[in-house]
ZAMARGU-4260 file (C-alpha; in steps of 0.2 Angstrom, whole numbers, plus 5000, padded with zeros to 4 digits):
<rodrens>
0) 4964/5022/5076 | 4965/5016/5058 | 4961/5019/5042 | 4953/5008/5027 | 4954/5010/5011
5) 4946/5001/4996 | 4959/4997/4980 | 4955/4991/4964 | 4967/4979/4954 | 4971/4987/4938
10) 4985/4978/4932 | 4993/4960/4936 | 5010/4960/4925 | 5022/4941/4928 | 5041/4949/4932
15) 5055/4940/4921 | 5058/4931/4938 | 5042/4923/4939 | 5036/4934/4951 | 5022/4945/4949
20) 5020/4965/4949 | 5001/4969/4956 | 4995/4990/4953 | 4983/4995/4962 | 4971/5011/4963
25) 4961/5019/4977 | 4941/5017/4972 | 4925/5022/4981 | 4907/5019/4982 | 4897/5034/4986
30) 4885/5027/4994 | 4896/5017/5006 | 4900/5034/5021 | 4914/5023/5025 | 4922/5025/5009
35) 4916/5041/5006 | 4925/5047/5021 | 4941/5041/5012 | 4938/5048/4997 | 4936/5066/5007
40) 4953/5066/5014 | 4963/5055/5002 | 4957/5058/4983 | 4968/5047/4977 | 4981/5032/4980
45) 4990/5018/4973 | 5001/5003/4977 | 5014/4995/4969 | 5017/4979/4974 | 5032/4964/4968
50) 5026/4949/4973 | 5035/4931/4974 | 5025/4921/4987 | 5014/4907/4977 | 4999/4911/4987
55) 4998/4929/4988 | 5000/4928/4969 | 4986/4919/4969 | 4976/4928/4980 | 4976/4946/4967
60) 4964/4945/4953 | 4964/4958/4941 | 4947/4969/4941 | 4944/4961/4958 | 4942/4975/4973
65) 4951/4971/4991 | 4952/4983/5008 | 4968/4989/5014 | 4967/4995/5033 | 4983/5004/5041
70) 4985/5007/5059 | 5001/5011/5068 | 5014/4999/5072 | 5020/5009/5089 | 5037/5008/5081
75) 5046/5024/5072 | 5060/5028/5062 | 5074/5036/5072 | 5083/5041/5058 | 5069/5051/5049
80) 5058/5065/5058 | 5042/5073/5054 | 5044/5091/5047 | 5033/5095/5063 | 5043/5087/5075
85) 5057/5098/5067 | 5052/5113/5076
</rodrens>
């Protein structure tokens, strides 16, 4: 399984390291069901990202829109548990 999300660039801000801080927020289109299913069970999200790869500054455009999809890795944190899998 895995989720998609669509995100919005609102802000593109250059670090004092020549690096570049990208915010993004969660958006939907109502008349896309796939995005309207997303906005049903997460209203809202954002990410903060600090970037200093050349190309994946140029790849973030402010105003621009981009899909973010998550799906599990298989892998999990041994040192942290679930509040479920507490008991």
């Amino acid at each position: 399984m895995s989720v998609r999300a669509k995100f919005h660039v609102d802000s593109v801000t250059k670090t004092a390291d020549g690096g570049l801080t990208v915010k993004m927020s969660a958006r939907h289109d109502p008349n896309i069901p796939e995005e309207l299913r997303f906005s049903l069970l997460t209203p809202t999200a954002s990410i903060v990202m600090f970037i200093t790869t050349t190309s994946a500054e140029e790849f973030f455009n402010l105003g621009e829109y981009y899909y973010v999809d998550f799906s599990l890795t298989g892998e999990r944190d041994r040192h942290q548990s679930r509040a479920t899998d507490a008991g």
